[in-house]
N, C-alpha and C positions, 0 to 999 in steps of 0.2 A: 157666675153667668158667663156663657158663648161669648167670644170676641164678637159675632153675628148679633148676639142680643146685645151686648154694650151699644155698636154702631147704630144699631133701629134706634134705642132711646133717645142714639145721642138724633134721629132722621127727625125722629118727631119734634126735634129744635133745629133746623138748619139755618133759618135765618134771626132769630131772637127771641125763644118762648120760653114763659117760666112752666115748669111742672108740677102738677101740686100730687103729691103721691100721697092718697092715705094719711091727708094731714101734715104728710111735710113739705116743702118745699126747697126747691131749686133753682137757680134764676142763672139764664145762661143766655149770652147774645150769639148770635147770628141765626142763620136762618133752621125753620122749626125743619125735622127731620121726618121721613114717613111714616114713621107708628108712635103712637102718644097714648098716656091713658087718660090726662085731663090735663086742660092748658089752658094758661090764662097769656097775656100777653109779658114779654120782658122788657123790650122796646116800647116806651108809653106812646100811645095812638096823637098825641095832643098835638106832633110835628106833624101830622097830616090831619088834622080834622080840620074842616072847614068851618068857618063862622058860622055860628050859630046854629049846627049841623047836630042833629039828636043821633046820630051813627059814628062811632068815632071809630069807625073802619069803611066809610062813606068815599074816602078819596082814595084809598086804597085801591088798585089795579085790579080787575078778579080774571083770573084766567080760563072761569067755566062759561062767562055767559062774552068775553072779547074773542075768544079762539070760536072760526066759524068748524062748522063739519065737514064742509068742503077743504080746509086747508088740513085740519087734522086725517080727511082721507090719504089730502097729497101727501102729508108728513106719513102713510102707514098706522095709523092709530086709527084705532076701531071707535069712532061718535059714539057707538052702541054701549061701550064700555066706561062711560065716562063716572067719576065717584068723587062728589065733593066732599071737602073736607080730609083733615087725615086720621085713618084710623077709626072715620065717623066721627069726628067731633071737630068741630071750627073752632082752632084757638083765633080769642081776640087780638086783633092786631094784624089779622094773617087771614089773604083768601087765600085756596088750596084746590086744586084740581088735579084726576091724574086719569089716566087712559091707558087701557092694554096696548101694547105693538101688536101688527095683521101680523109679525112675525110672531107672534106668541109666547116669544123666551123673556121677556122683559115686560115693566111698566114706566110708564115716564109720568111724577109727577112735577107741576108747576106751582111753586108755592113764591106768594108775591105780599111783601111786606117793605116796613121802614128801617129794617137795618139796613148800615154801608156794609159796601165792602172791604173796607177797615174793620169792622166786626167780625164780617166771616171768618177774615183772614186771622182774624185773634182767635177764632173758635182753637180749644185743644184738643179736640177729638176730629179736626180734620188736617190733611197733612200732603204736602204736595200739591202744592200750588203753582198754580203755571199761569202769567198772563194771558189774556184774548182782548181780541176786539172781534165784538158780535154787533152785527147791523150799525158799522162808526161808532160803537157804545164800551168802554171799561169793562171789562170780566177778569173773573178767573177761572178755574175749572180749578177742581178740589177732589182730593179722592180720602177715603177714611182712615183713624186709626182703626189699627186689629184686623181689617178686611185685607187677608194675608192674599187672598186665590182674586181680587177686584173683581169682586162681582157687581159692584155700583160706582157709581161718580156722577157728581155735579156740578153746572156750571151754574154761577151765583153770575149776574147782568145787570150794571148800576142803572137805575132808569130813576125819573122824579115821582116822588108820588104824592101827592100834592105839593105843596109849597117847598118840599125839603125830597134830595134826593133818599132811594132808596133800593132795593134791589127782587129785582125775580129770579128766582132758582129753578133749574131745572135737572131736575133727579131720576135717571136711568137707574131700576135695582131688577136684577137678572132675579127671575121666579125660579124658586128652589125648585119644583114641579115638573120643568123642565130644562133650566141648567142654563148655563153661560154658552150661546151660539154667535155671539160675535161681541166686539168690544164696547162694553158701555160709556168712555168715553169720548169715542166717534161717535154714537147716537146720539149723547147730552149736547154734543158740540155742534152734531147735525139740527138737531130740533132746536137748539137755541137759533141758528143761523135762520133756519125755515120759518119760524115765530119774529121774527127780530121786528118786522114790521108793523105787527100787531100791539108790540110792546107801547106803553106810556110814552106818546111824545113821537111815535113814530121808528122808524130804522130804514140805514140804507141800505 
């Protein structure tokens, strides 16, 4: 397999989802990654479920229906282009949203779940880690194993998500279609900073 396809498997876990492939399984923390074929959660839901709550992804952040369309205009993302879920499938544990750039060369998705970023940072398929502070909030920005030419980077954003912190990713991945036109971890770091206020809890 492509160093490019290793790095998707590893998108469609970025923040903490197990895989179930064909019957086997994989169970890997941090946050889920942008392409998946079937996902269950890694991170058990139980640190954010609310009492007595029949959704045990109920306190969970979702970034499709809290980001308005007005701020996604201002950030350059197209409202029109919005796709929940990654890959078309909602892993448990994990809301997932993502949006073309008006620039066209890239997609930014938002994937918001209960791992730390102690997790992230444990992932071993991500590499180059750099602290941030986005909206007074803990981050990192993370860029991938095998992604030799950086055509993606994310910034993972500790935020609470119910009762027990947890973190929202944001994933700039340059569309092969039409190629790398500017740097994806200025736009991960731009759209974290632009969103910050929206996030769980607020931002400054």
């Amino acid at each position: 397999m492509t160093s490019r396809g290793n790095k998707l498997r590893g998108i469609a876990l970025v923040v903490g989802v197990v895989l179930v492939l064909a019957g086997c399984q994989k169970t890997t923390d941090g946050p889920p990654t942008e392409t998946g074929v079937a996902s269950a959660t890694g991170a058990t839901s139980s640190s954010v479920k609310p009492s007595g709550s029949k959704d045990p992804d109920a306190a969970i952040w979702d970034p499709c229906t809290a980001l308005p369309d007005d701020a996604l205009r201002a950030g350059d993302l197209s409202p029109d282009t919005r796709s929940k879920d990654v890959a078309g499938i909602d892993p448990t544990g994990w809301k997932v949203c993502s949006w073309r750039s008006s620039a066209r060369w890239y997609t930014l998705a938002v994937l918001s779940g209960d791992p730390t970023l102690q997790q992230v940072q444990g992932r071993q398929d991500f590499e180059s880690f750099t602290p941030l502070t986005i909206g007074g909030r803990s981050a990192l920005r993370y860029l991938f194993v095998g992604d030799e030419k950086r055509l993606d980077c994310g910034v993972a954003v500790e935020v609470p998500q119910g009762k027990a912190n947890g973190t929202v990713a944001f994933l700039v991945t340059t569309r092969y279609s039409v190629g790398k036109l500017g740097d994806p971890c200025e736009q991960a770091i731009k759209h974290a900073n632009d969103f910050a206020k929206y996030l769980p809890g607020g931002g400054n």
